[in-house]
C-alpha positions as CSV (number, residue, x, y, z in Angstrom):
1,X,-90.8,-11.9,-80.1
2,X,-93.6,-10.0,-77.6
3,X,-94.3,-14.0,-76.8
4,X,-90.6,-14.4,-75.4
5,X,-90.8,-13.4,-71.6
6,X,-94.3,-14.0,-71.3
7,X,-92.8,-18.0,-71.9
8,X,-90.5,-17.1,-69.8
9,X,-92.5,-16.6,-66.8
10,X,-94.7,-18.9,-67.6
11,X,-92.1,-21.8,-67.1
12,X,-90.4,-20.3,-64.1
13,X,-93.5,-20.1,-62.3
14,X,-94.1,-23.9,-63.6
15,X,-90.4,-25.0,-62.3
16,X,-90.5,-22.8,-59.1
17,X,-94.0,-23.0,-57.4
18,X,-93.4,-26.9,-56.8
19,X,-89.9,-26.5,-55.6
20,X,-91.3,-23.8,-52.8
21,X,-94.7,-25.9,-52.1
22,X,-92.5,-29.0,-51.4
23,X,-89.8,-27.2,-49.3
24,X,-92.7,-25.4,-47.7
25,X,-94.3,-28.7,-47.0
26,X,-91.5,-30.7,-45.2
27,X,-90.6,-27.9,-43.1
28,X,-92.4,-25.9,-40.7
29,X,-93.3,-22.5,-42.3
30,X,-92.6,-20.0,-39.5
31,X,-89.1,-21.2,-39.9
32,X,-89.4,-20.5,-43.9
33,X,-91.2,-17.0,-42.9
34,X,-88.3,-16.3,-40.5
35,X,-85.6,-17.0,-42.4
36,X,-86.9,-15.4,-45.4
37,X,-87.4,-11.8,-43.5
38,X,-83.9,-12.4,-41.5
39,X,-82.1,-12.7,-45.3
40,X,-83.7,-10.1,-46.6
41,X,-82.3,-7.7,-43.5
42,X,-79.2,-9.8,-43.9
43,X,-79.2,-8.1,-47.3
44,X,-78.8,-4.4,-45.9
45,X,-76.1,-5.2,-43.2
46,X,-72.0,-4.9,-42.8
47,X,-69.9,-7.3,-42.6
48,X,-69.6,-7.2,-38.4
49,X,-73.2,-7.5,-38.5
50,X,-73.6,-10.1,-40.6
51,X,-71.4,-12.4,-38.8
52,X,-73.5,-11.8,-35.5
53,X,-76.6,-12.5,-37.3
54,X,-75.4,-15.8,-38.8
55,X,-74.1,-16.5,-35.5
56,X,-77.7,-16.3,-33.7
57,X,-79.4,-17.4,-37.0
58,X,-77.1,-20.9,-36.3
59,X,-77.8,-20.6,-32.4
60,X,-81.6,-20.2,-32.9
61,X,-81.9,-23.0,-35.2
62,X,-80.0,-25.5,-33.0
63,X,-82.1,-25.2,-30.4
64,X,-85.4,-25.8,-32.5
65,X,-83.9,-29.1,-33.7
66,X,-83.2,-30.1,-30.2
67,X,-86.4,-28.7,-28.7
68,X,-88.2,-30.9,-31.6
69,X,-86.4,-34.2,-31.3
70,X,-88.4,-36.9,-29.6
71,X,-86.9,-38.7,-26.3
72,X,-87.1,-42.5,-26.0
73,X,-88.1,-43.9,-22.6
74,X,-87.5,-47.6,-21.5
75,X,-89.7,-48.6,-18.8
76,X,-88.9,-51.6,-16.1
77,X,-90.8,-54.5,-17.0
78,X,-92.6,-54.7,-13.7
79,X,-94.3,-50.6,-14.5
80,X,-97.8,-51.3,-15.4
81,X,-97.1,-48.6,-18.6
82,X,-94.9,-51.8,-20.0
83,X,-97.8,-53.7,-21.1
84,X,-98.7,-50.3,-23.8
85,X,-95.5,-50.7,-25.2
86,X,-92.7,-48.3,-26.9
87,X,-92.9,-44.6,-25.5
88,X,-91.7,-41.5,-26.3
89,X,-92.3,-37.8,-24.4
C-alpha cells in the first residue's frame, strides 16, 4: 500500500516529462516561460482584470507570429540576384 503513490509519481513523471520536452521543443521557450508566469498571475486576478490580460496576452502573441513569418520576394528576371534563386527576408 506504502508502494501506491510512489507508482503514482513514477508514471506521471514518465507520461508528463515527454509531453513538456516536446511542447518545449517545437516552440520557443521564452514564450512557454512567459506564458507560464502570466497564468500563474492570471490565477490571483478578477474577473475585469482577467479579461484585459487575455486581451494583451492575444495582442502580444499576434504580433510574434507576424513578426516571425518569413516574406517571399520575386525578383525581375534581368536582377543579377535571379541567377541564386528563391529568396526570402
Amino acid at each position: 500500500m506504502l508502494l501506491m503513490p510512489v507508482v503514482v509519481v513514477v508514471v506521471a513523471a514518465v507520461v508528463v516529462v515527454p509531453v513538456v520536452s516536446g511542447i518545449m521543443a517545437v516552440t520557443d521557450h521564452h514564450e512557454v516561460i512567459r506564458w507560464i508566469m502570466i497564468s500563474r498571475i492570471y490565477a490571483r486576478l478578477g474577473n475585469a482584470e482577467r479579461n484585459r490580460v487575455r486581451m494583451m496576452m492575444v495582442s502580444r502573441t499576434r504580433r510574434n507570429h507576424t513578426r516571425h513569418r518569413t516574406i517571399s520576394v520575386t525578383v525581375p528576371p534581368h536582377h543579377p540576384a535571379a541567377a541564386i534563386g528563391e529568396h526570402s527576408l
